[in-house]
C-alpha positions in Angstrom: 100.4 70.7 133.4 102.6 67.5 134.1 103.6 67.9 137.3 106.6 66.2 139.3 104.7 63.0 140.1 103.6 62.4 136.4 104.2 60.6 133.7 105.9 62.5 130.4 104.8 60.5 127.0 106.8 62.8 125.0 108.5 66.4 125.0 106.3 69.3 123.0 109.4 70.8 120.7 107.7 73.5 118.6 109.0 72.4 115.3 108.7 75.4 112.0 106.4 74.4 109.6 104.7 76.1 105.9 101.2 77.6 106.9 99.8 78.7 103.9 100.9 78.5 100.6 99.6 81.5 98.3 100.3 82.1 94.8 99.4 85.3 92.0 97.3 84.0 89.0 98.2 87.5 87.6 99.7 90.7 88.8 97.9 93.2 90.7 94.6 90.5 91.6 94.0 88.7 94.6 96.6 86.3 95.5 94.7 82.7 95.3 95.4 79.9 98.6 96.7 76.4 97.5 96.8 73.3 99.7 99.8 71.9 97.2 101.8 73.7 95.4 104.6 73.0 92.5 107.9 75.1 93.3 110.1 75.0 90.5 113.6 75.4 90.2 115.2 78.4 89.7 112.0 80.0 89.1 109.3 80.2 91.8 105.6 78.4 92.5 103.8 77.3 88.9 101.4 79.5 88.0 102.6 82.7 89.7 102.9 85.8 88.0 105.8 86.7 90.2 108.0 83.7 89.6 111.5 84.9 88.5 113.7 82.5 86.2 117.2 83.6 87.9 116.1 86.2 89.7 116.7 86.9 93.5 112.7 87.5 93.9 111.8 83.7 93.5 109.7 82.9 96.3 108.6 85.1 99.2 108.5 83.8 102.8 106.7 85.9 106.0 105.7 84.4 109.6 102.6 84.2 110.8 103.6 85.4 114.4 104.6 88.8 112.4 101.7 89.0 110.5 99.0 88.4 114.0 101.3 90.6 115.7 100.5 93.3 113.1 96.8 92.2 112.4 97.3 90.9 108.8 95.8 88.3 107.5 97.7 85.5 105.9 98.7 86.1 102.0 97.7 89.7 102.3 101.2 91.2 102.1 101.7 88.8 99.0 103.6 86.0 100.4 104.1 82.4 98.9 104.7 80.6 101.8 103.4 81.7 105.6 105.1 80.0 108.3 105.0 79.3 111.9 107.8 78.7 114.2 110.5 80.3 112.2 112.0 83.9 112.7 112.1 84.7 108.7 112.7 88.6 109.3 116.2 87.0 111.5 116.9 84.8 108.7 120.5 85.8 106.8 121.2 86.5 103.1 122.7 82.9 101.9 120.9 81.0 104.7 119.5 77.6 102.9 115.9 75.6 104.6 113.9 72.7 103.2 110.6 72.6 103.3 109.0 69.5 102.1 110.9 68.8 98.7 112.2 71.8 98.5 115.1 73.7 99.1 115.5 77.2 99.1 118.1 80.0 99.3 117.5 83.4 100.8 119.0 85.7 98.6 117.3 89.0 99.8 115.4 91.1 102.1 111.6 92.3 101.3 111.7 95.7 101.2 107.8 97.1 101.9 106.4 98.7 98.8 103.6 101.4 97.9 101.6 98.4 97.5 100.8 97.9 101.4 99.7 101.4 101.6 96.8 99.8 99.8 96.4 97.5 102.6 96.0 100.1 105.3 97.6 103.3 105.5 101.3 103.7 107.4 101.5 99.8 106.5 104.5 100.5 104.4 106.4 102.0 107.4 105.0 99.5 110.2 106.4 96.7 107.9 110.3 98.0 107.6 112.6 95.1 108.4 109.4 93.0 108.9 108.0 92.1 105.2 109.5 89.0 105.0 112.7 87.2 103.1 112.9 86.6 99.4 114.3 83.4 98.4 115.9 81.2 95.4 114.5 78.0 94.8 117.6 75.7 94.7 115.6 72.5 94.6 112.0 72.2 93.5 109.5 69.6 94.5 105.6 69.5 95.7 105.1 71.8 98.7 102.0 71.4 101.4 101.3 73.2 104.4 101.6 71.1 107.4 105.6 70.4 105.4 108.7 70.7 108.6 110.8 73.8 107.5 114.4 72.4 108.2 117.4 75.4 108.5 120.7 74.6 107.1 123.8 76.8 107.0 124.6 79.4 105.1 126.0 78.3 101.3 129.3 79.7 102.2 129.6 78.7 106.1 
């Protein structure tokens, strides 16, 4: 591919973008695909049962390269936003990103729960350290997938 002799138009930079967006119309049912979503401060995507007013458990990212490497499909393990491009399990407790509009905080880890057992048995195991990072929304806005995901440093670098 584009050797020595020809011409480069432009350098391929693999740039971190949102995926999917998902959101839970209630607890316990079917998390439901949206091609725009609402993220509200301080609270999480509009209409989700699991948006947290001042909690740490706002908004949930995973990466799609973790989920393919494990065979799961995206939104099955409950996440708002699926990525691609961007190492969320290496991601640190404080470390701010934009995506789109919005800004966001990662305030926690995702621990794996009883609930991926449901998925497929051992799930809950396989997934330790690989669930995905929980976030605060810090500023809200209109979120679409296709949106750059920009890293910034950590609030109190």
């Amino acid at each position: 591919m584009g050797g020595m002799g020809g011409r480069v138009w432009r350098q391929e930079i693999e740039m971190a973008k949102v995926v999917n967006l998902f959101r839970a119309p209630k607890r316990a049912v079917a998390m439901e695909e949206l091609q725009e979503a609402e993220v509200v401060e301080n609270a999480g995507f509009a209409g989700c049962a699991h948006a947290r007013p001042n909690g740490k458990r706002q908004v949930l990212l995973a990466d799609i390269e973790t989920l393919r490497m494990m065979d799961l499909a995206p939104g099955i393990t409950r996440e708002n936003i699926t990525t691609m491009g961007l190492d969320v399990n290496g991601l640190k407790i404080g470390q701010r990103l934009r995506a789109g509009e919005v800004e966001l905080e990662v305030s926690a880890v995702c621990e794996p729960c009883e609930l991926m057992e449901e998925i497929r048995p051992g799930l809950m195991t396989e997934l330790q350290g690989r669930r995905g990072m929980l976030c605060r929304v810090k500023r809200g806005g209109v979120l679409r997938p296709g949106d750059a995901i920009e890293l910034h440093s950590a609030a109190n670098d």
